[in-house]
Structure formats: structure tokens, C-alpha cells
C-alpha positions as CSV (number, residue, x, y, z in Angstrom):
1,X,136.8,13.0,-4.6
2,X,139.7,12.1,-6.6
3,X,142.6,9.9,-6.0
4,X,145.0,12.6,-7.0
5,X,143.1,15.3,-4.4
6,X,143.1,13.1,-1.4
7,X,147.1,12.7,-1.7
8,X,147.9,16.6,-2.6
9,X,149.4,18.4,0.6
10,X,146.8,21.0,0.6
11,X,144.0,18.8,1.3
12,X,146.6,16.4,4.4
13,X,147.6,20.0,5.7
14,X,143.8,21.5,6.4
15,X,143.0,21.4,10.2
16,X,140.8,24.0,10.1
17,X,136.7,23.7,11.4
18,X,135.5,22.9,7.7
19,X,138.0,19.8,7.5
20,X,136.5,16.9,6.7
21,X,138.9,14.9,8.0
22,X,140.6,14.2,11.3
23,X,143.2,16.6,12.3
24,X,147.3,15.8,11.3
25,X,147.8,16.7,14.5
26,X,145.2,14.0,16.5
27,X,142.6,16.7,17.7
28,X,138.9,16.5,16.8
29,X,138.0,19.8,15.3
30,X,134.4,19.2,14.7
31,X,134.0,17.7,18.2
32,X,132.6,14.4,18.0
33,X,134.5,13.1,21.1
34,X,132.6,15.3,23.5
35,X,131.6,13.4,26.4
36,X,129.4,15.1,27.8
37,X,126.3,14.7,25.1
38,X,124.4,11.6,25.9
39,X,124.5,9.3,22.9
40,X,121.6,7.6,23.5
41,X,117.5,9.2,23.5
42,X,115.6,9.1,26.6
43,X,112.6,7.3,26.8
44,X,110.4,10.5,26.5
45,X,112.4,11.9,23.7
46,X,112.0,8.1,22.4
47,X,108.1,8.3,22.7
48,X,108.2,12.2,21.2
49,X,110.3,11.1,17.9
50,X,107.8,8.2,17.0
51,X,104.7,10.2,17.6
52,X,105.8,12.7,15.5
53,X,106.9,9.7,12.6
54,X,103.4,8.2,13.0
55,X,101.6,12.1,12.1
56,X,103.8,12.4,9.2
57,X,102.6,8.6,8.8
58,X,99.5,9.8,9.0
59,X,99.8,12.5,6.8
60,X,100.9,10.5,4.2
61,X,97.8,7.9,4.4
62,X,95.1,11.1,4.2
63,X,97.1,12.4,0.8
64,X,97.5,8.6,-0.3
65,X,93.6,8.1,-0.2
66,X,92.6,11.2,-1.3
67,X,95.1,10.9,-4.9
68,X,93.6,7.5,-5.1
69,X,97.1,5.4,-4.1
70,X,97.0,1.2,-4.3
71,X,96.0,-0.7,-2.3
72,X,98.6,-2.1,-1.4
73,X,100.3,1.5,-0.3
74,X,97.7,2.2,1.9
75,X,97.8,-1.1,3.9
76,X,101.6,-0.5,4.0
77,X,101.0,3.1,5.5
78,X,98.3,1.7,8.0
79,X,101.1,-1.5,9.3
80,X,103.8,1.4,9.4
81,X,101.0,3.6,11.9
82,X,100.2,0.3,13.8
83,X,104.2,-0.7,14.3
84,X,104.5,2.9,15.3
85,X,101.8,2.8,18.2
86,X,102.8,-0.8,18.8
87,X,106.7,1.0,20.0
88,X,105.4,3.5,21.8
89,X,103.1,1.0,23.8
90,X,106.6,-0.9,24.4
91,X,108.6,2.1,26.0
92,X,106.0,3.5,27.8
93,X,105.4,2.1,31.5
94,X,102.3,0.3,31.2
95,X,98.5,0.8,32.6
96,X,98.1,-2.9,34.6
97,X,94.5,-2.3,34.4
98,X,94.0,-2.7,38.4
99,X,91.2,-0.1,39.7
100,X,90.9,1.0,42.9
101,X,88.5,-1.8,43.8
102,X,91.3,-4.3,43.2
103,X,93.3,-2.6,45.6
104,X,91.2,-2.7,48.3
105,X,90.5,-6.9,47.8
106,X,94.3,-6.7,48.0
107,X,94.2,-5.6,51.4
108,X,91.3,-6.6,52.7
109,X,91.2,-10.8,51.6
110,X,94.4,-11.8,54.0
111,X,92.6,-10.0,56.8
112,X,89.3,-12.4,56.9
113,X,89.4,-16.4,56.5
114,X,88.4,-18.2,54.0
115,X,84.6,-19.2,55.0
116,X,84.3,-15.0,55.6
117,X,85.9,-14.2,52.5
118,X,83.4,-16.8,50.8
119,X,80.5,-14.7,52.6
120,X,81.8,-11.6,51.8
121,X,81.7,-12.6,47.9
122,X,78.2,-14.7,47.4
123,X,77.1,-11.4,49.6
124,X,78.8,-9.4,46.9
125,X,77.6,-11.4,43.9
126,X,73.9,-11.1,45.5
127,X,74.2,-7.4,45.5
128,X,75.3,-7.2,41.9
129,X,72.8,-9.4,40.5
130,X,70.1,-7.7,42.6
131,X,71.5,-4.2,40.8
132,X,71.2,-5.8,37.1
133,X,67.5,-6.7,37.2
């Protein structure tokens, strides 16, 4: 826009909703000051947005093979899918791997001494190497 424009009275006078400029008289017309939208994603919305950036990834590494692409773009398409999973694995709550069988050692080991819980796991180790034969 020109110099000349942005200094003419009709464009310092317009307030209406297709202004592109804040208000002569202080008010937000196209209502960026509202309060009451959250400004930042939850996680969920988060997780949602980089899945659907890794399909269109995705898509983009099925057409880059198929019309025969470098190299080089096809390795940058497959880092871009991998950083992609890699921030979804860091927002979502992790698995800790722990089964139900580490649960149970959990509660059960304080209850016994040591010699009994020694028993308990040579009888345990016996059992499992009697299984794998």
C-alpha cells in the first residue's frame, strides 16, 4: 500500500469490520482481544494436528517414490515422518512397560524376607527353565 493511501482520511477514518487496522476510536473490531479463546492447543488437539502433518507427510513420500524424486528428498520426507512420531511420543503420557506381573512383585517382595524372597525366585527360575526344555 502506498505512502500516499495510508495518510488519506478515508483510509484513518474506516472503523468498520473490514478494517484492517485498529479502530480511531481504541476498539478491536475484528476481536482479537477476546479472552475467552484459549491461545494455546491442548495436548490432544496437539497429538491430532501432527498426525494429520505426518499423513500428508506421508502422502508426499508415496507420490515422491512413485515420480521417481532424489534421494535425498525421500530421506528428508522419511526424518520429517520420524521427527513427527518422535513429538507425538513426547506429549503423549507414556507406556512404562510394567505388566501386571510387575505389579504384583511390587506388593508381594516387602511382605517376605530376604532368604524367602531368594526361595521364592530360584523356585521361580526352576519353573521357567523346566517350561523352556
Amino acid at each position: 500500500m502506498s505512502k500516499a493511501i495510508t495518510k488519506s482520511e478515508t483510509w484513518r477514518h474506516r472503523s468498520a469490520s473490514y478494517a484492517t487496522h485498529g479502530s480511531r476510536k481504541g476498539i478491536n473490531l475484528l476481536g482479537w482481544d477476546v479472552a475467552s479463546l484459549p491461545e494455546e492447543l491442548t495436548d490432544q488437539q496437539r497429538i491430532d494436528a501432527i498426525q494429520q502433518h505426518k499423513k500428508w507427510l506421508e502422502c508426499e513420500l508415496v507420490r515422491a517414490k512413485a515420480s521417481g524424486a532424489s534421494k535425498e528428498r525421500i530421506k528428508d520426507l522419511g526424518i520429517a515422518i520420524n521427527h513427527a512420531n518422535m513429538e507425538v511420543n513426547k506429549i503423549r503420557p507414556g507406556f512404562d512397560g510394567r505388566d501386571l506381573n510387575h505389579w504384583i512383585i511390587d506388593v508381594l517382595k516387602p511382605r517376605f524376607t530376604k532368604s524367602e524372597w531368594d526361595r521364592i525366585v530360584r523356585e521361580a527360575l526352576a519353573l521357567r527353565s523346566r517350561q523352556e526344555k
